[in-house]
mmCIF file of the N, C-alpha and C atoms, coordinates in Angstrom:
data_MODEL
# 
_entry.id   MODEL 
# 
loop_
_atom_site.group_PDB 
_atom_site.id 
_atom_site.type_symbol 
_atom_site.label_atom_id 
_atom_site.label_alt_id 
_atom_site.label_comp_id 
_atom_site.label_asym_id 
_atom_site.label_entity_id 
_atom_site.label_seq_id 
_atom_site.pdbx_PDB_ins_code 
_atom_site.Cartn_x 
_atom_site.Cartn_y 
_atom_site.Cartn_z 
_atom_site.occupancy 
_atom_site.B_iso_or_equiv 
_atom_site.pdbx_formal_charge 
_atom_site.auth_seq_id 
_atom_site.auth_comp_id 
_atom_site.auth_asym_id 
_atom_site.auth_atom_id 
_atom_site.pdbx_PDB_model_num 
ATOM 1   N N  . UNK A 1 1  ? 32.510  -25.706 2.625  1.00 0.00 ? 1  UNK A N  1 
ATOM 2   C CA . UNK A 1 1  ? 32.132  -24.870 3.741  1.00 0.00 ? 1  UNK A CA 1 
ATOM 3   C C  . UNK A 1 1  ? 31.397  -23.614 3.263  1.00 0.00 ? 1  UNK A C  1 
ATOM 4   N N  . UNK A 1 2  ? 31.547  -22.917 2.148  1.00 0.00 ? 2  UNK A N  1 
ATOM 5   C CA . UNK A 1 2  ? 31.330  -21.202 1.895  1.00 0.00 ? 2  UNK A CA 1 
ATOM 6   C C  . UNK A 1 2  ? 29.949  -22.220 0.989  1.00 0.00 ? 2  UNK A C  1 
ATOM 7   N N  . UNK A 1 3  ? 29.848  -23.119 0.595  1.00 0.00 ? 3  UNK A N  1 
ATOM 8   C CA . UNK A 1 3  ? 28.734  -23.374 -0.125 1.00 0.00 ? 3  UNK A CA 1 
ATOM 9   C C  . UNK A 1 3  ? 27.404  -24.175 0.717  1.00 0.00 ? 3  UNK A C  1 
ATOM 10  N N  . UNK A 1 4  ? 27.927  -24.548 2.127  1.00 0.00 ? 4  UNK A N  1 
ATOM 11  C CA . UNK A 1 4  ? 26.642  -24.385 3.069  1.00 0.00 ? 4  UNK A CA 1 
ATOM 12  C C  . UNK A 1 4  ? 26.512  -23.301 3.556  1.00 0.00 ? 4  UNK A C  1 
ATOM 13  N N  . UNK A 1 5  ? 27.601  -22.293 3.733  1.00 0.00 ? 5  UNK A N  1 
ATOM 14  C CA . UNK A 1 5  ? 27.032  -20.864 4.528  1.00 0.00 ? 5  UNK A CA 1 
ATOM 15  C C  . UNK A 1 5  ? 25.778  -20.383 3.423  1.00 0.00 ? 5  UNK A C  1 
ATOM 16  N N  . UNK A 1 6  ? 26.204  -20.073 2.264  1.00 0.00 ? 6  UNK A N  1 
ATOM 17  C CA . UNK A 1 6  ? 25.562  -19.786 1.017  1.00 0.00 ? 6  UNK A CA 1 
ATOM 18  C C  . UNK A 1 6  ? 24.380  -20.431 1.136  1.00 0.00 ? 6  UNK A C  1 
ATOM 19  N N  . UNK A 1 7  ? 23.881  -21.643 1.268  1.00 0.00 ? 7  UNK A N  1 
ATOM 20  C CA . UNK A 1 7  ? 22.631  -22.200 1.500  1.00 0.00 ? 7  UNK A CA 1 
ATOM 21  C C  . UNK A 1 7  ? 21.778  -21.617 2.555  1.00 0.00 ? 7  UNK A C  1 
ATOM 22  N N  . UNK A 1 8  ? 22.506  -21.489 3.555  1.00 0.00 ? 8  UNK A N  1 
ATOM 23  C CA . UNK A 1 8  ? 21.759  -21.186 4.926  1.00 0.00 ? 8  UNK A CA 1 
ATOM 24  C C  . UNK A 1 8  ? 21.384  -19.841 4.882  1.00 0.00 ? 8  UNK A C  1 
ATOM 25  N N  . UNK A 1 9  ? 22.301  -18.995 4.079  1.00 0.00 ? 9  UNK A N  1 
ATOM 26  C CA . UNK A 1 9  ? 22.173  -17.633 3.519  1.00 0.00 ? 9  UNK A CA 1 
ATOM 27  C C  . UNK A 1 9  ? 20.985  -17.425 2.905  1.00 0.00 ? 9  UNK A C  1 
ATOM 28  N N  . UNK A 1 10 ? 20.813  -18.199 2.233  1.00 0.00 ? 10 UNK A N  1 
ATOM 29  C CA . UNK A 1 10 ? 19.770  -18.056 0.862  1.00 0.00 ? 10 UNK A CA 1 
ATOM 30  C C  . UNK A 1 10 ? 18.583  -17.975 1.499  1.00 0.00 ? 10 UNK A C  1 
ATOM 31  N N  . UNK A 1 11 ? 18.382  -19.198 2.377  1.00 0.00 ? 11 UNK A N  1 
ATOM 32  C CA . UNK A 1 11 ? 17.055  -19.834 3.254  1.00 0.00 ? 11 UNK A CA 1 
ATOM 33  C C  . UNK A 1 11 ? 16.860  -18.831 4.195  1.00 0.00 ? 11 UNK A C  1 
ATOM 34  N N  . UNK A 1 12 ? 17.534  -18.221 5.456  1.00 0.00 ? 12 UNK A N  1 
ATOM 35  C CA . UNK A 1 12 ? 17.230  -17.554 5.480  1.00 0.00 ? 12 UNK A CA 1 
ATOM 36  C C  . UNK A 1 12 ? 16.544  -15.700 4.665  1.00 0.00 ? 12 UNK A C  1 
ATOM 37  N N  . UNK A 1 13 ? 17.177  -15.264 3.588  1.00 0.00 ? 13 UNK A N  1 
ATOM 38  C CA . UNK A 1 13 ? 16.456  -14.458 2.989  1.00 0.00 ? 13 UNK A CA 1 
ATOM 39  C C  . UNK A 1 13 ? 15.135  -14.685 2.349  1.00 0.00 ? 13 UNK A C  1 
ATOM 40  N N  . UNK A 1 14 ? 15.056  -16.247 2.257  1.00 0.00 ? 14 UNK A N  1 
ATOM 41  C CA . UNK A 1 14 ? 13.681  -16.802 1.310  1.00 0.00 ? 14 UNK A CA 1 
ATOM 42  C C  . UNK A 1 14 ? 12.826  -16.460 2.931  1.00 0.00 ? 14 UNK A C  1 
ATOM 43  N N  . UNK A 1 15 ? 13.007  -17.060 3.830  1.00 0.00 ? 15 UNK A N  1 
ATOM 44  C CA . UNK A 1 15 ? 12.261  -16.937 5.168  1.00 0.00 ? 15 UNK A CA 1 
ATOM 45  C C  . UNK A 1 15 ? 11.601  -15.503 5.430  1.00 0.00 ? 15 UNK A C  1 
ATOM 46  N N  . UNK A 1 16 ? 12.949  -14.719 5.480  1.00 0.00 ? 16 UNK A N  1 
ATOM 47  C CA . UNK A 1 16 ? 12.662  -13.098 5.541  1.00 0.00 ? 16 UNK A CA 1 
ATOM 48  C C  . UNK A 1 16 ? 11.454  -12.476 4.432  1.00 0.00 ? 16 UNK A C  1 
ATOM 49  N N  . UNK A 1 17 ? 11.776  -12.884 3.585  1.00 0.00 ? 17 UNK A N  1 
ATOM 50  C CA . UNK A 1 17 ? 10.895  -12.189 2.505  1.00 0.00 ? 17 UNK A CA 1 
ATOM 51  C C  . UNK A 1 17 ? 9.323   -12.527 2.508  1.00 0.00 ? 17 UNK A C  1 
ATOM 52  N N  . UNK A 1 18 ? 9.270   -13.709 3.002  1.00 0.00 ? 18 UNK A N  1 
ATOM 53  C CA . UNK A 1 18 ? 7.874   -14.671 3.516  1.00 0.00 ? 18 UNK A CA 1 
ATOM 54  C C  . UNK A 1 18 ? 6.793   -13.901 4.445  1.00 0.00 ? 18 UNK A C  1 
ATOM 55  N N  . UNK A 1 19 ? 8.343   -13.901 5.850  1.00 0.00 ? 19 UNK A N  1 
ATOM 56  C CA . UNK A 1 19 ? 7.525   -13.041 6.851  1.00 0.00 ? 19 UNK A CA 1 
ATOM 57  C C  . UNK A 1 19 ? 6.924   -11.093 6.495  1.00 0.00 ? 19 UNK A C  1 
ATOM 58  N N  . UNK A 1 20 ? 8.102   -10.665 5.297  1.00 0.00 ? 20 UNK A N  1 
ATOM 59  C CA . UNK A 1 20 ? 7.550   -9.707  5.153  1.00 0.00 ? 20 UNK A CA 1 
ATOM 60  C C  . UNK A 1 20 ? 6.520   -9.311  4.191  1.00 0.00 ? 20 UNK A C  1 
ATOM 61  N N  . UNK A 1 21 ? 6.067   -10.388 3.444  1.00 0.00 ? 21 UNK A N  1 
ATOM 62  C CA . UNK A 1 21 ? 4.666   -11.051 2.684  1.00 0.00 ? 21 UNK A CA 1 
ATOM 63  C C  . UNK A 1 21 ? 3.490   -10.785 3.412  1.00 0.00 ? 21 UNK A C  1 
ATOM 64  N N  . UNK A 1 22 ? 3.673   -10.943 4.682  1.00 0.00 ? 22 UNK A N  1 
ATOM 65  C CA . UNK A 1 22 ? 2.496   -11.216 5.807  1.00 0.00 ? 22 UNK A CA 1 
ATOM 66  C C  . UNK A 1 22 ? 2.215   -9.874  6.671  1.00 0.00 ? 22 UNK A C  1 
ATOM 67  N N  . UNK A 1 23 ? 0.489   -9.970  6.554  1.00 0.00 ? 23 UNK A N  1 
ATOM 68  C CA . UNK A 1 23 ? -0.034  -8.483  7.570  1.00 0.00 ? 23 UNK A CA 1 
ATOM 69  C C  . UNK A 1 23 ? -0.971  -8.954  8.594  1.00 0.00 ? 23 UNK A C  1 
ATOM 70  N N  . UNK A 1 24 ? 0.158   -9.138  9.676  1.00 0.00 ? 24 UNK A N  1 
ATOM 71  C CA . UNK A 1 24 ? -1.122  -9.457  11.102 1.00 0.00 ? 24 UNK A CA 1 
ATOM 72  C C  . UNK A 1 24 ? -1.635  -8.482  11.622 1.00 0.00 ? 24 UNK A C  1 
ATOM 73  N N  . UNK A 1 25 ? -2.486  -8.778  11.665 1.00 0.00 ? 25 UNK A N  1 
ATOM 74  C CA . UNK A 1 25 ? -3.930  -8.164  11.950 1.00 0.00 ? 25 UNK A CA 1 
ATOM 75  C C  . UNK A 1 25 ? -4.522  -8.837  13.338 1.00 0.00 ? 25 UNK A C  1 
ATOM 76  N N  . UNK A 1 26 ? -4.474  -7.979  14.457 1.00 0.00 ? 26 UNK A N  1 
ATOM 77  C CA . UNK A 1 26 ? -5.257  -8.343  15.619 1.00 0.00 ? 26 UNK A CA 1 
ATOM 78  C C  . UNK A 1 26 ? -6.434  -7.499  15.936 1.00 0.00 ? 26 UNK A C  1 
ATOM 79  N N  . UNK A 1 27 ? -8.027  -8.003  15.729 1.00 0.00 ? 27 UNK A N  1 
ATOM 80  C CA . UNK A 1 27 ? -8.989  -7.554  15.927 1.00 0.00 ? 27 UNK A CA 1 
ATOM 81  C C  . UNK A 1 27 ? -9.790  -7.749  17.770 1.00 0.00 ? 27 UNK A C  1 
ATOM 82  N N  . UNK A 1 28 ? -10.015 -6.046  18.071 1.00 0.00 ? 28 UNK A N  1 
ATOM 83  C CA . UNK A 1 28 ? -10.504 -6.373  19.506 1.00 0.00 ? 28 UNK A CA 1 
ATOM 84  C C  . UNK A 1 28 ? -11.572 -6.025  19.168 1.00 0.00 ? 28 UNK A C  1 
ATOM 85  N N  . UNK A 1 29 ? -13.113 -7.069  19.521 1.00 0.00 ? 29 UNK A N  1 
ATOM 86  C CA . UNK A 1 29 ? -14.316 -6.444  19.320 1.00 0.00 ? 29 UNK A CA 1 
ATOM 87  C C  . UNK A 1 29 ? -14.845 -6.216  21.026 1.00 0.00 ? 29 UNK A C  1 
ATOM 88  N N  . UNK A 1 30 ? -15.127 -5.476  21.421 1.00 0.00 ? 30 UNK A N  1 
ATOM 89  C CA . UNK A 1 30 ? -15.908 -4.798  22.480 1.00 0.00 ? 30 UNK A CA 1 
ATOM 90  C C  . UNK A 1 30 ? -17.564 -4.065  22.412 1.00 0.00 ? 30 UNK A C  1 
ATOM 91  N N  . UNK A 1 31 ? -18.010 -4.309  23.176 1.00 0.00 ? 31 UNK A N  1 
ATOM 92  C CA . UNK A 1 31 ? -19.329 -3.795  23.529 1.00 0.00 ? 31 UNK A CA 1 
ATOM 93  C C  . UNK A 1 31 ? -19.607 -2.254  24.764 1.00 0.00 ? 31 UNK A C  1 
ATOM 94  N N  . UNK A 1 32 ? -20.022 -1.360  23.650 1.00 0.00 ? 32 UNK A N  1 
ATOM 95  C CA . UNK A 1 32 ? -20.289 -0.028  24.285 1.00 0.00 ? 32 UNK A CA 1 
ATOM 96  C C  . UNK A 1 32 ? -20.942 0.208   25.528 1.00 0.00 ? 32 UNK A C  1 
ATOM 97  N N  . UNK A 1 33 ? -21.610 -1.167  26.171 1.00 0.00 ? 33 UNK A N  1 
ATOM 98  C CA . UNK A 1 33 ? -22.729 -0.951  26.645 1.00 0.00 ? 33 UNK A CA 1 
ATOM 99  C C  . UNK A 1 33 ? -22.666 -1.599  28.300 1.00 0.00 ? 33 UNK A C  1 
ATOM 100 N N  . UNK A 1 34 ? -21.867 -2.878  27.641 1.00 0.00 ? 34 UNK A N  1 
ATOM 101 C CA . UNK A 1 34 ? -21.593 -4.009  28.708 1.00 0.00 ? 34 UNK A CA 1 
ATOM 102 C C  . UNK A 1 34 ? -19.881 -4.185  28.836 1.00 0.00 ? 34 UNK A C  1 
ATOM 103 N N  . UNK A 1 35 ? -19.557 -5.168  29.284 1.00 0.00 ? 35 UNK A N  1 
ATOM 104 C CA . UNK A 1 35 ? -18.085 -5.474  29.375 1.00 0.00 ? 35 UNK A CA 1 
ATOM 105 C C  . UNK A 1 35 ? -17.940 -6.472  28.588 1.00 0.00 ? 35 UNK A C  1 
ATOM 106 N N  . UNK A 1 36 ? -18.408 -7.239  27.739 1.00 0.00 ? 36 UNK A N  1 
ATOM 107 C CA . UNK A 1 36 ? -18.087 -8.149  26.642 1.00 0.00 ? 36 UNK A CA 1 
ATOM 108 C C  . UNK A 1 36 ? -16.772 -7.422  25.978 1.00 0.00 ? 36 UNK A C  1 
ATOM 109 N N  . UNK A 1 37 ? -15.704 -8.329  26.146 1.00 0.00 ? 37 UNK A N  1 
ATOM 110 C CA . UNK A 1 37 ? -14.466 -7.912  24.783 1.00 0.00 ? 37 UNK A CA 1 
ATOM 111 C C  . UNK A 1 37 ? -13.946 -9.754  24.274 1.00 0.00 ? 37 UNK A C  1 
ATOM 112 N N  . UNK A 1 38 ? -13.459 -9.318  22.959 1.00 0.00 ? 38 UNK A N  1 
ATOM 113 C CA . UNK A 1 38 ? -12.959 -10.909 22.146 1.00 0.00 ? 38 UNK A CA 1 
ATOM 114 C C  . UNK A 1 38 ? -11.899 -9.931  21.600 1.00 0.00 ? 38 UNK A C  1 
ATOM 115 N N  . UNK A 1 39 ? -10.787 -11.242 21.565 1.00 0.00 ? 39 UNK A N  1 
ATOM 116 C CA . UNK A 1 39 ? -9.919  -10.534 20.663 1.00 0.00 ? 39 UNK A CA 1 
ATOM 117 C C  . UNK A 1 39 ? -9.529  -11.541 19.732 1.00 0.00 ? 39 UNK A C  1 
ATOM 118 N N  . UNK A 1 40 ? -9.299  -11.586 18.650 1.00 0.00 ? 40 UNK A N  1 
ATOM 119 C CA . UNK A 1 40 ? -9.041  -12.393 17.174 1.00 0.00 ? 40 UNK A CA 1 
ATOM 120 C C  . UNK A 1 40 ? -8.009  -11.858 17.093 1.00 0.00 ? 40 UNK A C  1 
ATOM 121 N N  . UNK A 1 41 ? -6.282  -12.656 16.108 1.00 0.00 ? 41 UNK A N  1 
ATOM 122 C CA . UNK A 1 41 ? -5.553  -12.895 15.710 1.00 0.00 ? 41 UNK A CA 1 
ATOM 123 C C  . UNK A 1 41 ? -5.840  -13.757 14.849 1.00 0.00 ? 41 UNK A C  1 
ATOM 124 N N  . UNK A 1 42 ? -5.045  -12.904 13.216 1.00 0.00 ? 42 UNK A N  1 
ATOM 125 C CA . UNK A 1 42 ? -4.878  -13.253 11.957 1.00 0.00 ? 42 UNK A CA 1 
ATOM 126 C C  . UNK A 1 42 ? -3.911  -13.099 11.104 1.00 0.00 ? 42 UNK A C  1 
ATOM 127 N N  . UNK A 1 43 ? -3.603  -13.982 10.212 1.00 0.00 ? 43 UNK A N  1 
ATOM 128 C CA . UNK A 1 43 ? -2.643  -12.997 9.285  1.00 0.00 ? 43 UNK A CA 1 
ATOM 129 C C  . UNK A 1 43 ? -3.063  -13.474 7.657  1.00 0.00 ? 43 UNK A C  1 
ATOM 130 N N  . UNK A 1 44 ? -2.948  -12.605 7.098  1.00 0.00 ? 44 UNK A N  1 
ATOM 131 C CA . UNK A 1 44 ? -2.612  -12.501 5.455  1.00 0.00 ? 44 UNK A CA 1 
ATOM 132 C C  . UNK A 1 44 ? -1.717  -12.090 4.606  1.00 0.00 ? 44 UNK A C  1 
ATOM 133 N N  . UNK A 1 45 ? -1.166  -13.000 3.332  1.00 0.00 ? 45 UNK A N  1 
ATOM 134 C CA . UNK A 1 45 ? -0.662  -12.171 2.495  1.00 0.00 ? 45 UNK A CA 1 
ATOM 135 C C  . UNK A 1 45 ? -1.367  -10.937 2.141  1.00 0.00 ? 45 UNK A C  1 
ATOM 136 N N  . UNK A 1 46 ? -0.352  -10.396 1.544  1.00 0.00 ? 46 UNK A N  1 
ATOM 137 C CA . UNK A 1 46 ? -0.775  -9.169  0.740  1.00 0.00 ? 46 UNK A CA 1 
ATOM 138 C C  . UNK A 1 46 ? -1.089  -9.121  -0.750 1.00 0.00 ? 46 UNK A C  1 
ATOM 139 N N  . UNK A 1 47 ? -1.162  -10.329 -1.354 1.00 0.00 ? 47 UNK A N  1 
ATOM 140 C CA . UNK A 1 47 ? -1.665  -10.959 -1.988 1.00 0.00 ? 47 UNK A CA 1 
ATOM 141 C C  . UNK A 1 47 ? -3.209  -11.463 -1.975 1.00 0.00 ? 47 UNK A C  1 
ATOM 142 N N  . UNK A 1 48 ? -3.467  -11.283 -0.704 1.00 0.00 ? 48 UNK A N  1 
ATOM 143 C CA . UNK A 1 48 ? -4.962  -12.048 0.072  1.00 0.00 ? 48 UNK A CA 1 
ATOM 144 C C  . UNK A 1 48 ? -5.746  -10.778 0.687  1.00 0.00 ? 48 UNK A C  1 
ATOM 145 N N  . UNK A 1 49 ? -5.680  -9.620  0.121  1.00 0.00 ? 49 UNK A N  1 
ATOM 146 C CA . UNK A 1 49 ? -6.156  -8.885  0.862  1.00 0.00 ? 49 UNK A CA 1 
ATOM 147 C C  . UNK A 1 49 ? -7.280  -8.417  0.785  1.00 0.00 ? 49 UNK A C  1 
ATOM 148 N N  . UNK A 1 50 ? -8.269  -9.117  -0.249 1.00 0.00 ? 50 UNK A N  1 
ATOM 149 C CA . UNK A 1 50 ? -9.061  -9.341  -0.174 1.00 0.00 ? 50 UNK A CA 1 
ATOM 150 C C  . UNK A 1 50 ? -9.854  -10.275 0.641  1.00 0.00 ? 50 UNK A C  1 
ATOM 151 N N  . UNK A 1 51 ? -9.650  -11.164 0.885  1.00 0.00 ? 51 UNK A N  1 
ATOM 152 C CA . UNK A 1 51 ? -9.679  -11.919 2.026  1.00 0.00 ? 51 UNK A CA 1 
ATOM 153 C C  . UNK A 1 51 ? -10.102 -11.369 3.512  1.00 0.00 ? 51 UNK A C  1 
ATOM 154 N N  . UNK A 1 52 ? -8.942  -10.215 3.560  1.00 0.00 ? 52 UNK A N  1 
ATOM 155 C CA . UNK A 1 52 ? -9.089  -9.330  4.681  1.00 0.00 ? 52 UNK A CA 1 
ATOM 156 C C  . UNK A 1 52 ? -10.244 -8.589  4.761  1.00 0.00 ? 52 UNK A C  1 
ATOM 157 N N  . UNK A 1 53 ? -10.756 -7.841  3.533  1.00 0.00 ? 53 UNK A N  1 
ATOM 158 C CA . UNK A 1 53 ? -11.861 -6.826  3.794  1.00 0.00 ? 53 UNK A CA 1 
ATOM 159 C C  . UNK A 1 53 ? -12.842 -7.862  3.702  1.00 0.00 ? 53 UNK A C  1 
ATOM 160 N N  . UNK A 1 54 ? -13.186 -9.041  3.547  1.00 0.00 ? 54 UNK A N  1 
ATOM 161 C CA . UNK A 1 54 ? -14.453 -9.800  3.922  1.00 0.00 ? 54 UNK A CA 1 
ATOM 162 C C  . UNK A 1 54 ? -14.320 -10.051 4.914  1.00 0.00 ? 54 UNK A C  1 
ATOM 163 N N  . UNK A 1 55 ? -13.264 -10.629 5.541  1.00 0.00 ? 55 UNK A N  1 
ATOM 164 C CA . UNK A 1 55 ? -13.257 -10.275 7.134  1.00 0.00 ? 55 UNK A CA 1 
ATOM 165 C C  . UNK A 1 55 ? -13.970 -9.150  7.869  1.00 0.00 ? 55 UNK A C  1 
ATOM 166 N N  . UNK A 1 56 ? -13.428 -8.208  7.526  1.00 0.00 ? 56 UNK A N  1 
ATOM 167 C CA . UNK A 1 56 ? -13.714 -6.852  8.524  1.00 0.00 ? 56 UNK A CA 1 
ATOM 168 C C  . UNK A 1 56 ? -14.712 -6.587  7.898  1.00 0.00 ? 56 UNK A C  1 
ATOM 169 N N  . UNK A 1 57 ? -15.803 -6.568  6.627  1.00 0.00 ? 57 UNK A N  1 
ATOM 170 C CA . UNK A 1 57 ? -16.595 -6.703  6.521  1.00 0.00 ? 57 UNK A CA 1 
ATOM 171 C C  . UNK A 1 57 ? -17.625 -7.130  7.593  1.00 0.00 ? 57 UNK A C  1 
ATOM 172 N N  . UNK A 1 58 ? -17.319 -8.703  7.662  1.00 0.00 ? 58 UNK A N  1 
ATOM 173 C CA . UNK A 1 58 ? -18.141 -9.665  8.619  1.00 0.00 ? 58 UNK A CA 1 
ATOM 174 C C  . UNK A 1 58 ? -18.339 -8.916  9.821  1.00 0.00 ? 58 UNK A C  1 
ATOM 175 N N  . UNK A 1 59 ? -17.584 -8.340  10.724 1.00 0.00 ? 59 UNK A N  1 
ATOM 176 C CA . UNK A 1 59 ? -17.265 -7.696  11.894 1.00 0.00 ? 59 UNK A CA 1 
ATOM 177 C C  . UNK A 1 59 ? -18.405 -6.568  11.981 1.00 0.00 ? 59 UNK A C  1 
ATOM 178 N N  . UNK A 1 60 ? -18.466 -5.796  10.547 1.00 0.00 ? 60 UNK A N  1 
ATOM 179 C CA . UNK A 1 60 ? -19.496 -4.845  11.085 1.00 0.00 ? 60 UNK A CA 1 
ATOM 180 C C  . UNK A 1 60 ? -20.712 -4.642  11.440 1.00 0.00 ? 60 UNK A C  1 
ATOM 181 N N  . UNK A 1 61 ? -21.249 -5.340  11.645 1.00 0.00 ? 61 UNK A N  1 
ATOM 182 C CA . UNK A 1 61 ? -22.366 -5.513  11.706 1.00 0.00 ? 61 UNK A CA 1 
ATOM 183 C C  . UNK A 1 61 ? -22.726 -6.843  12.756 1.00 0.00 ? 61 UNK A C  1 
ATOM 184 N N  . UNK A 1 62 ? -21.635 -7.310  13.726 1.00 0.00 ? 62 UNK A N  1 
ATOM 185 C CA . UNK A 1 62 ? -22.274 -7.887  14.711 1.00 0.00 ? 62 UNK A CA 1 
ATOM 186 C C  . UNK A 1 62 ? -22.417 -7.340  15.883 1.00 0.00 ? 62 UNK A C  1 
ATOM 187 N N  . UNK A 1 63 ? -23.934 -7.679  16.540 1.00 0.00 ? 63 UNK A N  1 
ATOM 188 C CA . UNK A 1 63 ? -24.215 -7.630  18.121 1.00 0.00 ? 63 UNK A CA 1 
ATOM 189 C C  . UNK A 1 63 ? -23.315 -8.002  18.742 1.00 0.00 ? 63 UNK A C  1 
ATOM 190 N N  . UNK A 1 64 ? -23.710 -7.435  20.004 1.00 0.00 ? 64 UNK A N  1 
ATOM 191 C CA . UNK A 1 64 ? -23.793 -7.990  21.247 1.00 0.00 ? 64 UNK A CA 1 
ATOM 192 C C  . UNK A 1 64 ? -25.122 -8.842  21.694 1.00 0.00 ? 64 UNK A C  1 
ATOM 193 N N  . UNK A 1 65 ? -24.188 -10.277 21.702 1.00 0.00 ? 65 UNK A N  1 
ATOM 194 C CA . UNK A 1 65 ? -25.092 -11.135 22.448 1.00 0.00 ? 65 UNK A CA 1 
ATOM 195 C C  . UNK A 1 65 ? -25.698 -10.860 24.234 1.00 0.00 ? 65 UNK A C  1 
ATOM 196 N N  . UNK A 1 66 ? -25.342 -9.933  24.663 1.00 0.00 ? 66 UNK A N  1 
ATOM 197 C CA . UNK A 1 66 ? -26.276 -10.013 26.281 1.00 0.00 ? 66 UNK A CA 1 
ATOM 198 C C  . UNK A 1 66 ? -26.872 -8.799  26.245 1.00 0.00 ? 66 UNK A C  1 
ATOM 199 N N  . UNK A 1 67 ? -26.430 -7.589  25.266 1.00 0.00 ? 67 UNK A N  1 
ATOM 200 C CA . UNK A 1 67 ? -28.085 -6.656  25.518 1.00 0.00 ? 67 UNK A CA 1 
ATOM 201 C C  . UNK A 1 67 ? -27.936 -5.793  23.807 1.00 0.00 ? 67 UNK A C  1 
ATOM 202 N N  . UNK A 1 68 ? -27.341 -6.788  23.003 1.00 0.00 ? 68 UNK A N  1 
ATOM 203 C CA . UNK A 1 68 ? -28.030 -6.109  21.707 1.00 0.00 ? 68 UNK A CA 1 
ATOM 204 C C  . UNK A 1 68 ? -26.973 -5.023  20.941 1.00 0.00 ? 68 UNK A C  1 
ATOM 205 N N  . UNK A 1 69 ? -26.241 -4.123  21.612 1.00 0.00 ? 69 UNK A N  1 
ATOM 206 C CA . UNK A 1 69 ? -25.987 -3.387  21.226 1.00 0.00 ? 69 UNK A CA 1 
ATOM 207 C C  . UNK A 1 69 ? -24.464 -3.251  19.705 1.00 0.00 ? 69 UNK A C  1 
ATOM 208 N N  . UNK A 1 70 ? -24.536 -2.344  18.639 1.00 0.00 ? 70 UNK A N  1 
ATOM 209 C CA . UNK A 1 70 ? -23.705 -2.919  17.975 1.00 0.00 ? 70 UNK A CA 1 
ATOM 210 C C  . UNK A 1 70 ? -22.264 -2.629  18.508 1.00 0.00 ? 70 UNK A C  1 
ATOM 211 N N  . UNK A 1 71 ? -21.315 -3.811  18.045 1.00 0.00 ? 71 UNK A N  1 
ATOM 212 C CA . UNK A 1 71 ? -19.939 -4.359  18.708 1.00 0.00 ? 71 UNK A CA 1 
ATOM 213 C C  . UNK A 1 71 ? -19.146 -3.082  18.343 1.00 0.00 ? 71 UNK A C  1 
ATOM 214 N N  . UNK A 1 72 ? -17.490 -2.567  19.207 1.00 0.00 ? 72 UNK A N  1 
ATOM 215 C CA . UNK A 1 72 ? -16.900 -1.224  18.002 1.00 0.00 ? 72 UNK A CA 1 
ATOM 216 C C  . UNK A 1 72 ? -16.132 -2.601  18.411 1.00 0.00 ? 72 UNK A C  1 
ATOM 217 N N  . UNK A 1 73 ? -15.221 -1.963  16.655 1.00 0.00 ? 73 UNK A N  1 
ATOM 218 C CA . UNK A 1 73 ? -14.213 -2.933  16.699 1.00 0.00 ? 73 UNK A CA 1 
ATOM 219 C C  . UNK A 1 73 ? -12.837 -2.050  16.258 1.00 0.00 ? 73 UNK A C  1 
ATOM 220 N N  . UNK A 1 74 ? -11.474 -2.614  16.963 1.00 0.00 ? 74 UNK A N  1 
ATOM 221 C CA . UNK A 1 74 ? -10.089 -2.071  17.014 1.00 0.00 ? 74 UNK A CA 1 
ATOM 222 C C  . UNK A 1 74 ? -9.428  -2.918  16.290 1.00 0.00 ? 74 UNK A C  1 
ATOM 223 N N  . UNK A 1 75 ? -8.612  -2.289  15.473 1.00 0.00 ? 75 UNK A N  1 
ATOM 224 C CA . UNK A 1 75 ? -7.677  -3.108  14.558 1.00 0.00 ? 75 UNK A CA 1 
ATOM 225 C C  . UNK A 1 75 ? -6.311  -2.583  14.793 1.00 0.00 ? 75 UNK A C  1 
ATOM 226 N N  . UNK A 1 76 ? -5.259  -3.583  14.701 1.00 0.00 ? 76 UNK A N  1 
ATOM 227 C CA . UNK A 1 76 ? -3.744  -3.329  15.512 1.00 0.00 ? 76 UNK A CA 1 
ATOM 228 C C  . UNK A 1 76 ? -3.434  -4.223  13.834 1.00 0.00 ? 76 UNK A C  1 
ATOM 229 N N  . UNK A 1 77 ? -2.937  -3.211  13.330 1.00 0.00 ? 77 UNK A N  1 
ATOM 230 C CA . UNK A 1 77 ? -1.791  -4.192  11.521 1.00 0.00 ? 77 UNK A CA 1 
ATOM 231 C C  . UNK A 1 77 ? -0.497  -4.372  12.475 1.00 0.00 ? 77 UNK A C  1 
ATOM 232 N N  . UNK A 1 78 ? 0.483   -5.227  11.861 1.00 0.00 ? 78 UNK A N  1 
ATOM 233 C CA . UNK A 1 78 ? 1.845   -5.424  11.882 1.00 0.00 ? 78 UNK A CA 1 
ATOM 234 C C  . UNK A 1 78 ? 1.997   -5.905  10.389 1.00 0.00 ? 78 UNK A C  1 
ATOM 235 N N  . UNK A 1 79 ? 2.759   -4.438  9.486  1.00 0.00 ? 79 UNK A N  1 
ATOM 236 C CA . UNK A 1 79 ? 2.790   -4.845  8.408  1.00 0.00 ? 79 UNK A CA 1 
ATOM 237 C C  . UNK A 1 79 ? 4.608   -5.057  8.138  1.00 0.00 ? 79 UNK A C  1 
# 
């Protein structure tokens, strides 16, 4: 009995430590000009966080597809 609690114990802390590995990241891109908004959901290790700044990289520098103008973009972490 104390050596499945102990298992389930374990697994859960391996779980915990996983989720706190991970940085979601929800990106809202909107347009200054018009009412265009997108919103993206992501996550990365912190291990990968490079990963991330080519992401948000990518982001800077896109239009708006219906009159041109450049996108602002909002970032929400859950670290």
């Amino acid at each position: 009995m104390e050596i499945g609690n102990t298992k389930e114990n374990t697994e859960g802390a391996i779980n915990s430590s996983e989720n706190n590995d991970l940085i979601k990241v929800r990106a809202i891109i909107s347009c200054p000009s018009c009412d265009y908004m997108k919103k993206f959901r992501n996550q990365f290790r912190r291990s990968q966080i490079e990963l991330m700044i080519i992401s948000l990289k990518c982001f800077d520098w896109m239009c708006c597809h219906l009159c041109g103008e450049l996108l602002d973009l909002n970032l929400e972490f859950v670290v």
